[in-house]
DRENGU-914450 format. One record per residue: y, z, x of N, C-alpha, C in turn; residue in one letter. Coordinates in steps of 0.02 Angstrom, whole numbers, padded with zeros to 5 digits, m for minus. Each point is the difference from the previous one (the first is absolute). Last residue first. Layout:
% residues N
((Y; Z; X); (Y; Z; X); (Y; Z; X); 'A')
...
//
This chain:
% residues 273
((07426; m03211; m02491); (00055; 00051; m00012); (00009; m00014; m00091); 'X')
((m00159; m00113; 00120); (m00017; 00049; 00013); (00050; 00038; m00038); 'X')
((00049; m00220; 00025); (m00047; 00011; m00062); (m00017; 00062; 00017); 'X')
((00134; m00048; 00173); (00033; m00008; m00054); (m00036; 00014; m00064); 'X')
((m00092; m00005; 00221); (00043; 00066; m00007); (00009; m00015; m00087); 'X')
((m00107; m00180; 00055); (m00034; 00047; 00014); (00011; 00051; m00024); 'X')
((00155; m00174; 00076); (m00039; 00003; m00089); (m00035; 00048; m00011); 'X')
((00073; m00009; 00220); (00032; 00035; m00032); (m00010; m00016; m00074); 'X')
((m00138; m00077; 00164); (m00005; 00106; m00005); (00064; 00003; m00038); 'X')
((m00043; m00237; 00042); (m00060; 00043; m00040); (00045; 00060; m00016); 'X')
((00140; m00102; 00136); (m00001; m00008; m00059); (m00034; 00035; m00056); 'X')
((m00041; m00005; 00236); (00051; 00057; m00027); (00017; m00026; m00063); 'X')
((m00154; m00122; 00093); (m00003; 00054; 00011); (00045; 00062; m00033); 'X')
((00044; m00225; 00050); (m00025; m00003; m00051); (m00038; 00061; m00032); 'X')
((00135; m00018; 00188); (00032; m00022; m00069); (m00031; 00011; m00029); 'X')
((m00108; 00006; 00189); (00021; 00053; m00005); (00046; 00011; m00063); 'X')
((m00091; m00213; 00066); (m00058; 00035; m00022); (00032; 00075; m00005); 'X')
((00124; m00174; 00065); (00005; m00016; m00059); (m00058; 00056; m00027); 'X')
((00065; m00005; 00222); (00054; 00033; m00059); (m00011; 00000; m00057); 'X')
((m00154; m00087; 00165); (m00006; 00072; m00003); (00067; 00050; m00042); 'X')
((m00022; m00241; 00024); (m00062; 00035; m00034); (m00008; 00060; 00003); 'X')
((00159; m00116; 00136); (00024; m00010; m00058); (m00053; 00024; m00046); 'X')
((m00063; 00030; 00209); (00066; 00045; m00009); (00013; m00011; m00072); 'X')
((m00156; m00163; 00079); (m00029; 00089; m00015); (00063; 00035; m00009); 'X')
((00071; m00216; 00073); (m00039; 00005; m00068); (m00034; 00071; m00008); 'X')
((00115; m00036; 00182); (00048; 00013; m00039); (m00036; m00007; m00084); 'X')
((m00128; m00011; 00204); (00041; 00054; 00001); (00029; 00015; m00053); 'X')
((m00086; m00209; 00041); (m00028; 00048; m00025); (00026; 00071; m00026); 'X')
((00119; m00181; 00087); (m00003; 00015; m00041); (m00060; 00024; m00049); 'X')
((00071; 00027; 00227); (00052; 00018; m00011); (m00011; 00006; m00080); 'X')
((m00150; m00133; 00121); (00003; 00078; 00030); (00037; 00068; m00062); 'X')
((00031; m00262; 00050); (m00056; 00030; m00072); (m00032; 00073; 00020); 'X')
((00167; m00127; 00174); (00012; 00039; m00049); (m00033; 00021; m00062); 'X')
((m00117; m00087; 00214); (00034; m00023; m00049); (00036; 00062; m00014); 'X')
((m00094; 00079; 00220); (m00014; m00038; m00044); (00031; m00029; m00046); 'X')
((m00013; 00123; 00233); (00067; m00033; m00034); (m00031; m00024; m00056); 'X')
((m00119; 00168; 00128); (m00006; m00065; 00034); (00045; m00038; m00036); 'X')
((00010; 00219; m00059); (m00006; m00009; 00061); (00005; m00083; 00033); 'X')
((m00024; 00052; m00203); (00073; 00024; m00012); (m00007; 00002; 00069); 'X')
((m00198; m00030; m00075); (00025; m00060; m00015); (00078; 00020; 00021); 'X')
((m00147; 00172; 00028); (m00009; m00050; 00052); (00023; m00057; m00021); 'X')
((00001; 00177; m00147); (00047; 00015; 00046); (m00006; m00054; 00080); 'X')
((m00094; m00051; m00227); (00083; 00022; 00010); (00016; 00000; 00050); 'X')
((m00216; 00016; m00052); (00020; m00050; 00037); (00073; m00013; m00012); 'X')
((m00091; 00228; m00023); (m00027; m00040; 00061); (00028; m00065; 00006); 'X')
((00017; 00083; m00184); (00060; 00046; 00013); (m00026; m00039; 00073); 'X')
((m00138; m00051; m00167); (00068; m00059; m00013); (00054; 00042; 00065); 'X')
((m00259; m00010; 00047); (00020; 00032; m00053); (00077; m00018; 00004); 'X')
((m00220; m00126; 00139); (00070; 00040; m00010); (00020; 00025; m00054); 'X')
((m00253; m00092; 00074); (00042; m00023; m00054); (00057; 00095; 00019); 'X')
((m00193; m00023; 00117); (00014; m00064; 00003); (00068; m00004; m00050); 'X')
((m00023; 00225; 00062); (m00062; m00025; 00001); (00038; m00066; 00022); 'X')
((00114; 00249; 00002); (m00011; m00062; m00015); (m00060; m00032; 00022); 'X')
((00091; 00210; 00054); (m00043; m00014; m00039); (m00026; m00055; m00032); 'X')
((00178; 00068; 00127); (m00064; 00035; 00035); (m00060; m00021; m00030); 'X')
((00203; m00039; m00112); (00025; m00029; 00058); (m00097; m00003; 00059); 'X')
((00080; 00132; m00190); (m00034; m00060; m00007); (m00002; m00037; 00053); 'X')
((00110; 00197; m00012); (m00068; 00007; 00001); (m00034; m00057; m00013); 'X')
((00228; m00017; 00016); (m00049; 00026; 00058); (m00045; 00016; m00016); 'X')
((00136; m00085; m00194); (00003; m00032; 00080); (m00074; 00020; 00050); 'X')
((00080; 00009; m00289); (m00023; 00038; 00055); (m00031; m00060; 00064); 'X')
((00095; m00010; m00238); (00037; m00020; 00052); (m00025; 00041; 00049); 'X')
((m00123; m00009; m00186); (00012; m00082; 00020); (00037; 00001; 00024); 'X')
((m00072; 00234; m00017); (m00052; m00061; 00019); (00018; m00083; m00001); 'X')
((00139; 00180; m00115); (m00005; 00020; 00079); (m00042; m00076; 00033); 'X')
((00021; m00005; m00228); (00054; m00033; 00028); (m00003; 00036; 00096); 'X')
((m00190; 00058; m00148); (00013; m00083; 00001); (00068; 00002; 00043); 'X')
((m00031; 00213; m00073); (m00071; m00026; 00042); (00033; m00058; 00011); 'X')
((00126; 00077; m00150); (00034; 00038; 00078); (m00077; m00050; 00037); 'X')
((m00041; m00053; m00228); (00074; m00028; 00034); (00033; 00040; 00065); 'X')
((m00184; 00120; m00096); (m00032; m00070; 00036); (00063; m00048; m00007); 'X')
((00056; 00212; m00047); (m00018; 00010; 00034); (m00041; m00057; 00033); 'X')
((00122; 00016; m00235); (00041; m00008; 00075); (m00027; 00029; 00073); 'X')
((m00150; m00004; m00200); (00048; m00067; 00014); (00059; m00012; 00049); 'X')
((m00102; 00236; m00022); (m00075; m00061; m00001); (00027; m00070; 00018); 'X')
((00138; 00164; m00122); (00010; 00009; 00096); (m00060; m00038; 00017); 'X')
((00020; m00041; m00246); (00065; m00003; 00050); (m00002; m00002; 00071); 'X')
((m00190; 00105; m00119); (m00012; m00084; m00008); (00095; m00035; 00012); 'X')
((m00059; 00247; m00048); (00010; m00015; 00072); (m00023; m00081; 00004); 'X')
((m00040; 00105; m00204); (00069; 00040; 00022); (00007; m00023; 00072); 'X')
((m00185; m00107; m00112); (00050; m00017; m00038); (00075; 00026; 00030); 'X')
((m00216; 00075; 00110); (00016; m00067; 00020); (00048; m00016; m00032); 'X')
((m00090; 00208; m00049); (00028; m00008; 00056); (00019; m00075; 00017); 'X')
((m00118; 00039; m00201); (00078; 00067; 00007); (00034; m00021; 00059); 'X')
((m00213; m00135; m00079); (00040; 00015; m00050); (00073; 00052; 00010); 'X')
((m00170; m00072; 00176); (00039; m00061; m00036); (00030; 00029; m00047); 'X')
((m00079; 00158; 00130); (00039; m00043; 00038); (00021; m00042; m00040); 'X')
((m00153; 00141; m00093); (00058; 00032; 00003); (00059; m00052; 00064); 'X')
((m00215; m00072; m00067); (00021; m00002; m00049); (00078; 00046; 00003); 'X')
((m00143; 00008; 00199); (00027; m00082; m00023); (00044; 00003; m00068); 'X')
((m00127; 00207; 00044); (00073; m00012; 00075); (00017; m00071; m00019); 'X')
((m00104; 00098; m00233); (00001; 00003; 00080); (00042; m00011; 00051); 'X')
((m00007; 00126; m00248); (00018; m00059; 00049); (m00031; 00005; 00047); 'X')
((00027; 00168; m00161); (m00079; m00023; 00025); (00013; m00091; 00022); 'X')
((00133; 00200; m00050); (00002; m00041; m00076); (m00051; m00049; 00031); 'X')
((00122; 00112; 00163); (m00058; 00106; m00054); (00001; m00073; m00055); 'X')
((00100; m00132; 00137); (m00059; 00023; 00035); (m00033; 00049; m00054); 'X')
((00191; m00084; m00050); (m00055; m00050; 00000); (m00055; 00035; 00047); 'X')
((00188; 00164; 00023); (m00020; m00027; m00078); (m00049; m00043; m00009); 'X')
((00085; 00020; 00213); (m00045; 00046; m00019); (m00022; m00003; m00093); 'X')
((00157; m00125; 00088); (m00065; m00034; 00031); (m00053; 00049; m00012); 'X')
((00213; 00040; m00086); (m00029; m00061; m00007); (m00049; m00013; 00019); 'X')
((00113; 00170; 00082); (m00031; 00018; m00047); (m00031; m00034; m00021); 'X')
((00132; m00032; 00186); (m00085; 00016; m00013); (m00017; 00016; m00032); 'X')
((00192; m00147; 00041); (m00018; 00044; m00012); (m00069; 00016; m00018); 'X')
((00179; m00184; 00126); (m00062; 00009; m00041); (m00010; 00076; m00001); 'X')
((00151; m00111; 00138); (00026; 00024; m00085); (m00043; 00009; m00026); 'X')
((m00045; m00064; 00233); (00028; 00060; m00009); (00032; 00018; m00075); 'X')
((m00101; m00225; 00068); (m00042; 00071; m00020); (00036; 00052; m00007); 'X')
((00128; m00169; 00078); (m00022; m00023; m00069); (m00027; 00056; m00020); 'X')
((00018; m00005; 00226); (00072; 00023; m00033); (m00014; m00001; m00064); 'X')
((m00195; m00076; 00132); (m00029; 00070; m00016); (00093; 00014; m00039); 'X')
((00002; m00217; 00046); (m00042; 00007; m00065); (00018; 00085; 00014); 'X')
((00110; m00072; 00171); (00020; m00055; m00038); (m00048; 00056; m00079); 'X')
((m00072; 00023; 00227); (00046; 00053; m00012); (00041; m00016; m00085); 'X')
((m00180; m00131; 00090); (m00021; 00065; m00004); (00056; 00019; m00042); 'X')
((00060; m00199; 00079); (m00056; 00012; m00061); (m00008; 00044; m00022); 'X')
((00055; m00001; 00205); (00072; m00017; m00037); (m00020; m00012; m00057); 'X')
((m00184; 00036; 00184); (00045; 00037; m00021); (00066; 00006; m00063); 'X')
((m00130; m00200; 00044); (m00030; 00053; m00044); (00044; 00080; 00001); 'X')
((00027; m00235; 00148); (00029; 00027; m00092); (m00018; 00058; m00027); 'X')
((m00073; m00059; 00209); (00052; m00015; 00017); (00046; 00032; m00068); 'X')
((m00241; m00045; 00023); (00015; 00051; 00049); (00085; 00035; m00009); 'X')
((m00073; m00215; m00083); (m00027; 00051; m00065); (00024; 00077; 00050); 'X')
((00049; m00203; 00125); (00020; 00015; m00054); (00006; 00061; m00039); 'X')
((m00153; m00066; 00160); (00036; 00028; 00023); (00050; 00005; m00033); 'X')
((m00176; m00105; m00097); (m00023; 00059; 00023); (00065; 00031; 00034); 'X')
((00022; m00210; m00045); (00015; 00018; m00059); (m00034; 00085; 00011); 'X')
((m00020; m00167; 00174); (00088; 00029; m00010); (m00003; 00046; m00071); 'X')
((m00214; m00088; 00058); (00010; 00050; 00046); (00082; 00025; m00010); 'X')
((m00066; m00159; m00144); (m00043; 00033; m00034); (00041; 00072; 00080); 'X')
((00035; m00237; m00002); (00052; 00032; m00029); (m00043; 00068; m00010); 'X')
((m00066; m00049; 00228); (m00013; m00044; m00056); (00059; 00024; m00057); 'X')
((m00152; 00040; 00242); (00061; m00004; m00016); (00010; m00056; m00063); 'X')
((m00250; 00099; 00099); (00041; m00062; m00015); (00069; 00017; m00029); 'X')
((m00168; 00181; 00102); (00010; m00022; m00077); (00060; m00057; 00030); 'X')
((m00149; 00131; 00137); (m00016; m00085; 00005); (00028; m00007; m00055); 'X')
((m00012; 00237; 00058); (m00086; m00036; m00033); (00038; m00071; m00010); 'X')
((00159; 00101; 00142); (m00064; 00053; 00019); (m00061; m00042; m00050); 'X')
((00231; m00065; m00047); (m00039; m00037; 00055); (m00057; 00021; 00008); 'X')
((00137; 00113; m00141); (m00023; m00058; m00030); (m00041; m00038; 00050); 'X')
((00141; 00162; 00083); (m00066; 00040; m00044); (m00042; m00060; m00018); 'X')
((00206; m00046; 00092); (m00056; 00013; 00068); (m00041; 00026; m00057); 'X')
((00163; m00062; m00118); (m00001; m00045; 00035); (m00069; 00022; 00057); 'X')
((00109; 00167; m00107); (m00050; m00039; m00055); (00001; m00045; 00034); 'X')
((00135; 00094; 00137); (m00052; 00054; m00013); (m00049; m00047; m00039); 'X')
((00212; m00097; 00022); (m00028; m00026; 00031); (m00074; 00037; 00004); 'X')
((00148; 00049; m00153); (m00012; m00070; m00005); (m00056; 00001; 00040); 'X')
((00098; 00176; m00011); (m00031; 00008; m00051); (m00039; m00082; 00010); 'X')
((00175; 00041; 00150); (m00040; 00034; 00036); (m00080; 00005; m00083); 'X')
((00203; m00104; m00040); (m00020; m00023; 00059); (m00080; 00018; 00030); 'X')
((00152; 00111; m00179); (m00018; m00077; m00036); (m00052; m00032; 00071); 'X')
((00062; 00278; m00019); (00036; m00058; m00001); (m00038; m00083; 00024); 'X')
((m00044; 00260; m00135); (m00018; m00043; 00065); (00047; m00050; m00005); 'X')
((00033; 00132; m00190); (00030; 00023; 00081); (m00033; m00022; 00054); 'X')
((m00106; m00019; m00225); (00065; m00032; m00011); (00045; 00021; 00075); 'X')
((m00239; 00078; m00022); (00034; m00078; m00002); (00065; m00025; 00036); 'X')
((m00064; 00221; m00132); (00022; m00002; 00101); (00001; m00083; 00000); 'X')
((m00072; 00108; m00217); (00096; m00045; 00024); (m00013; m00013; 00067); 'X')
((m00198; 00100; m00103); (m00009; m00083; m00026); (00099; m00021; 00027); 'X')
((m00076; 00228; 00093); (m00041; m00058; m00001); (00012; m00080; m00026); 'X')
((00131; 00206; m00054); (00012; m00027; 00077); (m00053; m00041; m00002); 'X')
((m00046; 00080; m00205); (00051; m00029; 00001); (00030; m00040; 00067); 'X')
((m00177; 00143; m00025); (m00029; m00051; m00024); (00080; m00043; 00004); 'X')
((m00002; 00237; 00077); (m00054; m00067; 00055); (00028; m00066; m00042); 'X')
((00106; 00160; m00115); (00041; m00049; 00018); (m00043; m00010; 00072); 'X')
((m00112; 00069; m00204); (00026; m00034; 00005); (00055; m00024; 00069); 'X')
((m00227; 00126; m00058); (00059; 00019; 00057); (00024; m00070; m00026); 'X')
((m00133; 00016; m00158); (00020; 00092; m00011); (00060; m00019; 00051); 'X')
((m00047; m00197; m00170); (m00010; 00032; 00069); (00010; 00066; 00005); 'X')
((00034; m00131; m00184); (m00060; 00035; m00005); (00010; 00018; 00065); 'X')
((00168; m00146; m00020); (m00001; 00049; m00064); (m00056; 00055; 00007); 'X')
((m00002; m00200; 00149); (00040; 00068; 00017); (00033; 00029; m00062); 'X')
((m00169; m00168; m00023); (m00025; 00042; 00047); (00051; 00070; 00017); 'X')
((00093; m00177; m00150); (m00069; 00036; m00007); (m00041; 00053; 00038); 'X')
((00149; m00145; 00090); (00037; 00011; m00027); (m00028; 00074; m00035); 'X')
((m00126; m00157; 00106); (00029; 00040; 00067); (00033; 00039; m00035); 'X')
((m00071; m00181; m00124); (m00051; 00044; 00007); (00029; 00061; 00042); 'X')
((00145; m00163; m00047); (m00010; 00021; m00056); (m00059; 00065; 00017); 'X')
((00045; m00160; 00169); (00075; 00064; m00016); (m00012; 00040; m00068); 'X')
((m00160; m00179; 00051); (m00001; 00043; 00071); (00038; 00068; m00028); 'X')
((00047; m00207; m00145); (m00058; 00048; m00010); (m00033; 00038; 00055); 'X')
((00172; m00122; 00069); (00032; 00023; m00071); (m00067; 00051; m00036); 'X')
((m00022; m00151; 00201); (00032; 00047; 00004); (00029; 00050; m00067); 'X')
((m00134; m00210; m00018); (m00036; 00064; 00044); (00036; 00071; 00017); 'X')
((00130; m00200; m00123); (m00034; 00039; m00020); (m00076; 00056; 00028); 'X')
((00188; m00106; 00126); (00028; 00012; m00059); (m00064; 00050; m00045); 'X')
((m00041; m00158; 00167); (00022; 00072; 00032); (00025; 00044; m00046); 'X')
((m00057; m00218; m00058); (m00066; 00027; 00026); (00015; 00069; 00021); 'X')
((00187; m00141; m00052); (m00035; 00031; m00061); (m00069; 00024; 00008); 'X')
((00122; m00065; 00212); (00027; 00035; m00049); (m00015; 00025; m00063); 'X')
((m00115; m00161; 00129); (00010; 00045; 00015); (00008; 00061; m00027); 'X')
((00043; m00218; m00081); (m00062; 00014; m00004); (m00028; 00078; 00052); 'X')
((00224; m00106; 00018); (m00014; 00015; m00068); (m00074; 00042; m00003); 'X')
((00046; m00100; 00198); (00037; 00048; m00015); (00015; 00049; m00065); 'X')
((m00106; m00207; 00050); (m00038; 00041; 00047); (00048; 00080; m00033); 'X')
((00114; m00206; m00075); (m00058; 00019; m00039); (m00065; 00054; 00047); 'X')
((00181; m00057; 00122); (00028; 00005; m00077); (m00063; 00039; m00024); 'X')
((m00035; m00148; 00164); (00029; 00084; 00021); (00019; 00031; m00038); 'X')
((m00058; m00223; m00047); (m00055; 00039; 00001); (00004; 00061; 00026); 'X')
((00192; m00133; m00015); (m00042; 00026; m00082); (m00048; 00034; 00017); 'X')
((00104; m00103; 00205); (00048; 00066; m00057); (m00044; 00027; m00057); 'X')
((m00107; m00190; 00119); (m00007; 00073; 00042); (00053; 00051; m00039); 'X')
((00034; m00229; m00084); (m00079; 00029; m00016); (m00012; 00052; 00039); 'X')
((00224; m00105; m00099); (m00021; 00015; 00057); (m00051; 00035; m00010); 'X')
((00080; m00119; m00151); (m00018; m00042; 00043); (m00014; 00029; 00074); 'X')
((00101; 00106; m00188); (m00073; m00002; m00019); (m00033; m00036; 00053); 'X')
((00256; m00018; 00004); (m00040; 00082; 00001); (m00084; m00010; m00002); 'X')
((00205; m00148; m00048); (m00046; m00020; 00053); (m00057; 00075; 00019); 'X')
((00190; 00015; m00146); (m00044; m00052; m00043); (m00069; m00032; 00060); 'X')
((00157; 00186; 00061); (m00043; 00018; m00070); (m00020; m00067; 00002); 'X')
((00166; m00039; 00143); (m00067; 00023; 00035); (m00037; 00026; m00054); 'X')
((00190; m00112; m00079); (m00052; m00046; 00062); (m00062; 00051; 00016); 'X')
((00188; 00026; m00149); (m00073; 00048; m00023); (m00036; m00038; 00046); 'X')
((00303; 00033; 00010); (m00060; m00057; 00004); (m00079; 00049; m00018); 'X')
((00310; 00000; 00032); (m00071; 00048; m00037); (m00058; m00061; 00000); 'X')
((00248; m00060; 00084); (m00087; 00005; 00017); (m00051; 00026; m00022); 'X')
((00223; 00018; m00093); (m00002; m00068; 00012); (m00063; m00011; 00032); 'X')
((00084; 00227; 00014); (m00036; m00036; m00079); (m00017; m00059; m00006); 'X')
((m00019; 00090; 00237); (00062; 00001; m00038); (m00040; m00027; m00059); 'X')
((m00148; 00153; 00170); (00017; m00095; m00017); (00078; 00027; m00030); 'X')
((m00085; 00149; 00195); (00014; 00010; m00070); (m00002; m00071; m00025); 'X')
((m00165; 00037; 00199); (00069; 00011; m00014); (00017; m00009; m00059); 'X')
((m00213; m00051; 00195); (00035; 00045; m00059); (00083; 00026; m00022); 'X')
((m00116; m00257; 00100); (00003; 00088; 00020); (00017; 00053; m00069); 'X')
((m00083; m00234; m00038); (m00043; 00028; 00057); (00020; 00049; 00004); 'X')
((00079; m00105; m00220); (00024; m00003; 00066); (m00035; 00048; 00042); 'X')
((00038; 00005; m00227); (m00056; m00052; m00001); (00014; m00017; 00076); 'X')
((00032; 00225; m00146); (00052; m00043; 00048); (m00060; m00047; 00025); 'X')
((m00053; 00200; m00162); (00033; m00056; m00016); (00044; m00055; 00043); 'X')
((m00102; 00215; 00066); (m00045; m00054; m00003); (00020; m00069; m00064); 'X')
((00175; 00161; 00083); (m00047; m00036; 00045); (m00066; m00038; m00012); 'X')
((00052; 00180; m00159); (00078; m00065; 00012); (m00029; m00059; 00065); 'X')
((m00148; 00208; m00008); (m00004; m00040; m00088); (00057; m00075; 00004); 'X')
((00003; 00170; 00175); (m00043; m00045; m00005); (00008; m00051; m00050); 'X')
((00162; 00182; m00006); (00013; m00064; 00042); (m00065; m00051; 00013); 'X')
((m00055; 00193; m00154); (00049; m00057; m00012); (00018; m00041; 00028); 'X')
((m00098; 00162; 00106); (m00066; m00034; m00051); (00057; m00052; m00023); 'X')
((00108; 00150; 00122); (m00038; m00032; 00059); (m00028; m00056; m00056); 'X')
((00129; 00186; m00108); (00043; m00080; 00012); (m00045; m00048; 00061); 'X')
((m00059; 00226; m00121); (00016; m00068; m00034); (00003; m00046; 00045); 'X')
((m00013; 00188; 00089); (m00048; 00017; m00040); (m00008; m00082; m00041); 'X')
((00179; 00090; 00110); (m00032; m00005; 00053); (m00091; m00014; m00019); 'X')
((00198; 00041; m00153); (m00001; m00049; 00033); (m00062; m00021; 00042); 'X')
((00009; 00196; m00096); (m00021; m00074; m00050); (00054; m00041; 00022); 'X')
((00043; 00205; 00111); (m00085; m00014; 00015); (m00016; m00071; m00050); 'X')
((00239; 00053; 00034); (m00036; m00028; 00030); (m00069; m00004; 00010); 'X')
((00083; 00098; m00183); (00038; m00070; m00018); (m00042; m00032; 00062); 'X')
((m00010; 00237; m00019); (m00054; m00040; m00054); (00003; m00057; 00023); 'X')
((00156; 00136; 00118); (m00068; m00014; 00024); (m00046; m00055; m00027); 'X')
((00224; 00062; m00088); (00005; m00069; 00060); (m00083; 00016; 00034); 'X')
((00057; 00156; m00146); (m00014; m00092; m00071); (00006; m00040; 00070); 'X')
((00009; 00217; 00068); (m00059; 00004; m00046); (m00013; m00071; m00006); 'X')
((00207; 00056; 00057); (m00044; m00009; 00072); (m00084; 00005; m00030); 'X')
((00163; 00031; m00138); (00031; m00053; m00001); (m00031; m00011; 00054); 'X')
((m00047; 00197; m00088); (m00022; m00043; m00054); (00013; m00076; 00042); 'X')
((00076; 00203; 00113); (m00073; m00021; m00004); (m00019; m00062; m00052); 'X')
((00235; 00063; m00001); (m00017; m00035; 00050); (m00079; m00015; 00021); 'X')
((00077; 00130; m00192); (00011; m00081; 00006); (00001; m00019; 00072); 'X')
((m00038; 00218; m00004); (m00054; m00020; m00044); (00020; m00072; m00029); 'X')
((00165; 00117; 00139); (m00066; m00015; 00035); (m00054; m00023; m00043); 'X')
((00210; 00041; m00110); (00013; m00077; 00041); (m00066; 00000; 00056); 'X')
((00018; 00189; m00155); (m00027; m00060; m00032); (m00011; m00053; 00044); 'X')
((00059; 00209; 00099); (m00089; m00006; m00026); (00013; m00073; m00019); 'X')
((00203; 00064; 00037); (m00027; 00008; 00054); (m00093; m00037; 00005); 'X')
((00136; 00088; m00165); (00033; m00057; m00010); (m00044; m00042; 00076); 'X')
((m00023; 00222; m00074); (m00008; m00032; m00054); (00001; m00067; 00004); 'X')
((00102; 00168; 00142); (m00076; m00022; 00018); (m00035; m00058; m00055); 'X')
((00212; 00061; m00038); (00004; m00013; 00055); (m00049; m00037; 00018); 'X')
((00045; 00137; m00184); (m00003; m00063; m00026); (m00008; m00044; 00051); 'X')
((00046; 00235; 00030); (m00077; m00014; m00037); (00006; m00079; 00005); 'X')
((00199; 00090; 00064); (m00057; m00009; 00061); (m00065; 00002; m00012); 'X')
((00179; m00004; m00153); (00006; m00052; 00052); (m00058; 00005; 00050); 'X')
//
């Protein structure tokens, strides 16, 4: 009786963690879900304010009037063009840095170096490159946001690929090497194939920081706004609801592109296995 006691004691605490476990999960994907969704619904309501439509209203008023707004697109497209500019400078930055800290002797100088970045905060990074750029007369432009960007990503790049590197073994490399490779020929043929994964999910971290990045652009801006800038001054000054269905169009692209994603990797898995 009094073994079976504690026994009994343990289980109903280890179902109670489980059951305060499943009510955490449950509320973080809420809190996680349900803001983007309620957009998504809202921008189906063909009516000025925001609010749920009823089925009877589902309407694409604002998608179909979408294109017609010529300052949205070109924030859009500023934004884009950015982003894949930041994407890949940054991606081959992280690759070399990556490189560098394999061979480095004081790796973690080299390491605190290329992360510290990532712990300035957005304002003060902004506004710093903002006064530097001035000093030789460089013109605010997508090119100056995309510098503070690259600033911005690269740490997370860094850290992103050098994770990839860490399965690499040195024998490999040493092998192509005593077999009279060079440093290129040993990058494309060994090292790029085994880490060409963290490479790809490191200019998708590049890009997606950079097309929702606020404050440093903010400082940086030129003539032409980036989409998060005029968001946030169109949501200020009351604009259309085609706000709503931008929003809701990248959202719906960004499901269909992560679907499609996880699909790949699992045919992938599947012919692998």
């Amino acid at each position: 009786m009094t073994t079976a006691q504690p026994a009994a004691d343990s289980s109903r605490r280890r179902q109670w963690a489980r059951r305060l476990l499943l009510i955490y999960a449950v509320g973080v994907l809420l809190f996680v879900y349900v803001p983007p969704t309620y957009m998504l619904l809202i921008s189906f309501n063909p009516g000025l304010l925001p609010h749920l439509p009823s089925l009877s209203h589902l309407s694409v008023k604002w998608y179909s009037i979408l294109f017609s707004e010529e300052r949205m697109i070109a924030a859009f497209k500023a934004s884009v063009v950015t982003g894949i500019a930041t994407a890949l400078i940054t991606t081959v930055l992280a690759v070399l840095a990556s490189l560098a800290y394999l061979r480095s002797v004081n790796r973690s100088l080299l390491f605190n170096t290329v992360v510290f970045p990532m712990f300035v905060p957005g304002v003060i990074q902004g506004l710093s490159l903002a006064i530097v750029f001035k000093l030789p007369n460089i013109i605010p432009s997508l090119w100056t946001i995309t510098a503070g960007h690259i600033l911005w990503a690269l740490p997370f790049a860094f850290i992103v690929i050098l994770t990839s590197m860490s399965a690499l073994r040195g024998s490999l490399i040493e092998a192509a090497q005593d077999l009279g490779a060079s440093n290129w020929q040993t990058f494309r043929d060994i090292i790029f194939p085994l880490v060409s994964p963290g490479i790809t999910s490191a200019a998708l971290f590049a890009f997606l920081l950079s097309f929702n990045e606020y404050s440093r652009a903010y400082f940086l801006v030129g003539g032409q706004d980036t989409l998060p800038i005029y968001m946030f001054g169109a949501m200020n000054a009351g604009t259309s609801p085609t706000i709503y269905a931008l929003a809701g169009t990248i959202l719906i692209v960004s499901f269909i592109g992560i679907g499609a994603a996880l699909l790949t990797l699992n045919v992938r898995q599947r012919r692998a296995a």
